[in-house]
N, C-alpha and C positions, 0 to 999 in steps of 0.2 A: 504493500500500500504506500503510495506517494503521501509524503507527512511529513516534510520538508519545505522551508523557502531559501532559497539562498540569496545573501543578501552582500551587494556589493559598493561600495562606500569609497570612490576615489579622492582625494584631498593633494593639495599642490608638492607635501611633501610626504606625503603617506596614502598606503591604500588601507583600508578597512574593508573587511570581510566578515561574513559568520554562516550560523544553521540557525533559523530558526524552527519550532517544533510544534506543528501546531493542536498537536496532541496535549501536549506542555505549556501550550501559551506563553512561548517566553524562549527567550534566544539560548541557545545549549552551548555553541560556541560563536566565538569571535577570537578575532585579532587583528593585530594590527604592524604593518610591515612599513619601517620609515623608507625613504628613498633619499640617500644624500643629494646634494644638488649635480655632483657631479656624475652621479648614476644616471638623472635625468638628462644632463645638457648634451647625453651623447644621441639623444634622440632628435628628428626633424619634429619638434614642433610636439604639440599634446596628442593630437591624434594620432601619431606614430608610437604612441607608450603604451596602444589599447591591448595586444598580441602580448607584449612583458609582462601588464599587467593582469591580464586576464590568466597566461599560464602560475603566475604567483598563486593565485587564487585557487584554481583548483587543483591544482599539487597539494597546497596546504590541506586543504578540506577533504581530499581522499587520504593524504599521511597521518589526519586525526581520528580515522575511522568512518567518515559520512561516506554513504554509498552515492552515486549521483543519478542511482536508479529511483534514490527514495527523495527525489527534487521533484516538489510538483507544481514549482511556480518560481522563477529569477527575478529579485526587486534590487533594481539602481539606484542612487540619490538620483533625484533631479537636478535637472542641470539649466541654464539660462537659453528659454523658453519664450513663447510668447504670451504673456500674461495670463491666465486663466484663474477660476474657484481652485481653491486647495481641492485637495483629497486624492484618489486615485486613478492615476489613469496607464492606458496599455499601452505600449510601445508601438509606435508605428511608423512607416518610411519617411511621412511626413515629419515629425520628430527627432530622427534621426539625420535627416537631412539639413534641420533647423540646427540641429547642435552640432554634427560634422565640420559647417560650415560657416561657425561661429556669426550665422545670423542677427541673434540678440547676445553676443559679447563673447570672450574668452572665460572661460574657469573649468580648474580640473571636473570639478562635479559633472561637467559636461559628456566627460568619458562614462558619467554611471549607467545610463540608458542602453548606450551603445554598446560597454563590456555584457549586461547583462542579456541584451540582445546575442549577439554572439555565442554565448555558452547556453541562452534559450532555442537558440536554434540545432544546435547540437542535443541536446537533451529532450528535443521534442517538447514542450512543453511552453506557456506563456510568459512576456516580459510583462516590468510594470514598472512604473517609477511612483512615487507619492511625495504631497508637496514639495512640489518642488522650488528649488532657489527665490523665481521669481511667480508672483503671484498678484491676483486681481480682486483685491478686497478692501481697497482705498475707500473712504468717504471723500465727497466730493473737492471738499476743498484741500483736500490732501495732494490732486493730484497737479495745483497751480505752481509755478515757477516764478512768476514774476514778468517772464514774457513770452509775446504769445506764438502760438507754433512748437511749442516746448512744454513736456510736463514729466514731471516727478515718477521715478521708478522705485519699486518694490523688488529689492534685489537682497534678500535677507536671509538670515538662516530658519529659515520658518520652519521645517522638518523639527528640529531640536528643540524649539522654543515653543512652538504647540504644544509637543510632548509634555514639553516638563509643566508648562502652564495647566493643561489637565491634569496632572499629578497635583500642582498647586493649590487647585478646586478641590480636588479629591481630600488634602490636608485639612484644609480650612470647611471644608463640608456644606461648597457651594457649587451648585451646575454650572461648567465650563461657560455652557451656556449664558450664564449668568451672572459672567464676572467683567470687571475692569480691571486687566494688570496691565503694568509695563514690564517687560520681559527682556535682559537683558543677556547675548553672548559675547562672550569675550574668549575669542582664538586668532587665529591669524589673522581671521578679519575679525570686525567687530559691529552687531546690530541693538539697537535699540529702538523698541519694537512698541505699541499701546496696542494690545489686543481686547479689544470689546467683543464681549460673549463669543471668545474664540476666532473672531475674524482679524487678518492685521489691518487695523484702517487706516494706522499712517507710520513709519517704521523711514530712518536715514538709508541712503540707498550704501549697501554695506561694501561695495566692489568700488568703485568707482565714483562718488557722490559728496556725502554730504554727511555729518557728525563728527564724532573723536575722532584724532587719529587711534592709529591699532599698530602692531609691532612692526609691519610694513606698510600700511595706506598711509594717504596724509589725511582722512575723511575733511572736514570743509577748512578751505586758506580761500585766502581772497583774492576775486578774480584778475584785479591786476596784476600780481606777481605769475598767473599762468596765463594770461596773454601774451606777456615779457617776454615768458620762459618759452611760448610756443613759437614768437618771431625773432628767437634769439641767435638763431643760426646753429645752435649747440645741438639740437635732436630732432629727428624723425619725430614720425606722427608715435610709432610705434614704440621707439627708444624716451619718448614721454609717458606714456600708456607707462609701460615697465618700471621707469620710474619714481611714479605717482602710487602703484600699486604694489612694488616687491622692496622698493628701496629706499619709500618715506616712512613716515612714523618714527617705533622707537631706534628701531637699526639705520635711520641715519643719524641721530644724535646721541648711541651708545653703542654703533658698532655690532650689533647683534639683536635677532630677534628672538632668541631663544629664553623664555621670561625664568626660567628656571635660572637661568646664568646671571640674568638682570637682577632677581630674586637676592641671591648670592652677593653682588655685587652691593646690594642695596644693606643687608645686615651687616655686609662689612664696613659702612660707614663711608664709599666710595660718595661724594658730593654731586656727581652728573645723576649717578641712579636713584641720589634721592629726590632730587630735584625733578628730573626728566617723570619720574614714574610717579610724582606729586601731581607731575600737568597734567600726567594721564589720567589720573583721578578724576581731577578738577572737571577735564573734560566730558569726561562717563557723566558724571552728576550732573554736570550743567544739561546735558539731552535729557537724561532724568527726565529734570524739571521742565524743560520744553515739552514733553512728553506727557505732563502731570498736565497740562495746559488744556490740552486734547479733551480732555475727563475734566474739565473745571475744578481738578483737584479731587475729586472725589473717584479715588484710586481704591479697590481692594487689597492689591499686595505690587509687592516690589520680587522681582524672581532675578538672581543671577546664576549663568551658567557657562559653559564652556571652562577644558581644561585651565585658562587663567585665573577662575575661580577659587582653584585651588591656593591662592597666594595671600593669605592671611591679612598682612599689612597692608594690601590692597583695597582688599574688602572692606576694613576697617577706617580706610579714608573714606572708599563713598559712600559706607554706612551712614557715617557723621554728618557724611552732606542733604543728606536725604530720605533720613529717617523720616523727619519734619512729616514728610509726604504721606505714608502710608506703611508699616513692616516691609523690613526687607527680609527675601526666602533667599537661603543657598542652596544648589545644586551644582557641587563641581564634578566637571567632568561631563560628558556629552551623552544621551539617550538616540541617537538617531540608528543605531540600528533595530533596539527594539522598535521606535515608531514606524520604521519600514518593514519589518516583519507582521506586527503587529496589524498594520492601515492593510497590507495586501491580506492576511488573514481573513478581516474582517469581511474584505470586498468577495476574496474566494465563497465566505460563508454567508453571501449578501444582504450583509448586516448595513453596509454603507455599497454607494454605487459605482462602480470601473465606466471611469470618463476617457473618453476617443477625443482625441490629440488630431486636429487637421491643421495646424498652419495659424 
């Protein structure tokens, strides 16, 4: 009997993988395989990584014991999409197409679809992705810019932050449905999110946009210094992209983005890391509050997550900043593969509905 999901999770410098069981309700394994940079740069580009990445994956899952006979459905992240409802939907050429050719943007998630397409068609059996990256759940005036012809993207870690936001309901013993949180990840990128009764209705665009900076984005600087910077003669369209997104934040004013080492750096009384990792603070809190603005204030909870969560002294500045608001909830560390195991479960057992993907 098929009673398996396999569940594939690519990230810029890591692949995540697991089983989940749906006999079990709940993921049996996972893990997680870093990729140094220079593993990667030997490749053309992201889409050339899908064949390395994809054999990682099921090497690992048949050497743990998983048979691939007992797969009876392949779940991606979502990858940068063209805007749709959350939830879940199947894989299709249209999809594939859209994220091949990095129609609506570059990011590793992009590979999630496409790896799980590929080992779903070998195994016979269907793909799927579920919330993915970007999504269409803005209230209206979320989606205004300032000028017109232009407007505001939903580019966030929604899988993770849903997650944990219904867990968050679950704690405080209110229907997801029925809540106001601001929901905060902190990893490589960084989203800060106000989800009303589960929806995100207005969330910093987390890739490319607008909030904190993060250990490599610059999230919002002001527009003349990247006008400058664009007719400066210095970069390419694309050698600015790169820069803006792998090479700003905290690794360009500590030399590293790796927050465990920053962490380190900081209890030892280094003056950059406390400083620099104060701004960071500052910054997280101040969307906060822009955030609380959404909800005229009247916020149920505060939720942080993603592995930078994990950093104590972190926590404890934008605690201070923002208590004022509403409880703050920790959850370190990241939930998206159970949410994807979980979302395609549910749709298998048509608890919720499997949405088609045209363009």
């Amino acid at each position: 009997m098929r009673d398996l999901i396999l569940i594939v999770n690519p990230g810029s410098t890591s692949t995540k993988f697991g089983v989940y069981s749906m006999g079990k309700s709940t993921c049996v394994f996972e893990k997680e395989i870093d990729h140094p940079k220079e593993e990667l740069e030997k490749f053309d580009g992201l889409i050339a990584q899908k064949s390395f990445r994809k054999d990682l994956v099921l090497e690992s899952v048949k050497k743990n014991g998983y048979a691939l006979d007992d797969v009876a459905a392949v779940v991606g992240r979502g990858g940068l999409l063209n805007p749709k409802e959350g939830g879940v939907y199947r894989v299709s050429e249209a999809m594939l197409n859209d994220l091949s050719s990095f129609k609506y943007g570059v990011h590793a998630s992009n590979l999630g679809a496409i790896i799980a397409n590929e080992i779903a068609l070998e195994l016979k059996v269907d793909s799927f992705i579920a919330d993915p990256v970007t999504v269409k759940e803005f209230e209206p005036y979320a989606y205004v810019t300032g000028l017109k012809g232009t407007v505001r993207k939903c580019r966030a870690h929604v899988l993770n932050l849903r997650q944990v936001g219904r867990m968050l309901a679950e704690k405080i013993g209110k229907p997801f449905t029925a809540t106001a949180f601001i929901g905060v990840h902190l990893g490589g990128g960084l989203t800060v999110a106000a989800l009303r009764n589960g929806r995100f209705i207005d969330v910093n665009n987390a890739l490319l946009g607008e909030g904190p900076f993060s250990p490599e984005r610059t999230g919002t600087m002001p527009s003349e210094d990247i006008i400058d910077m664009s007719f400066s003669g210095q970069y390419t369209k694309e050698e600015l992209k790169k820069l803006l997104t792998k090479k700003a934040g905290l690794i360009s004013y500590l030399g590293t983005s790796d927050f465990r080492e920053i962490q380190k750096r900081y209890e030892a009384g280094d003056e950059d890391a406390k400083f620099y990792t104060g701004a960071f603070a500052y910054r997280i809190a101040k969307t906060i509050g822009e955030m609380a603005t959404v909800f005229s204030g009247k916020v149920d909870g505060i939720y942080i997550t993603g592995g930078i969560a994990r950093a104590k002294f972190l926590m404890d500045m934008i605690t201070e900043r923002v208590s004022f608001i509403a409880p703050v909830h920790l959850f370190p560390g990241q939930y998206e593969m159970t949410a994807l195991g979980r979302n395609v479960h549910m749709a298998l057992k048509k608890e919720i509905p499997i949405n088609e993907y045209d363009g």
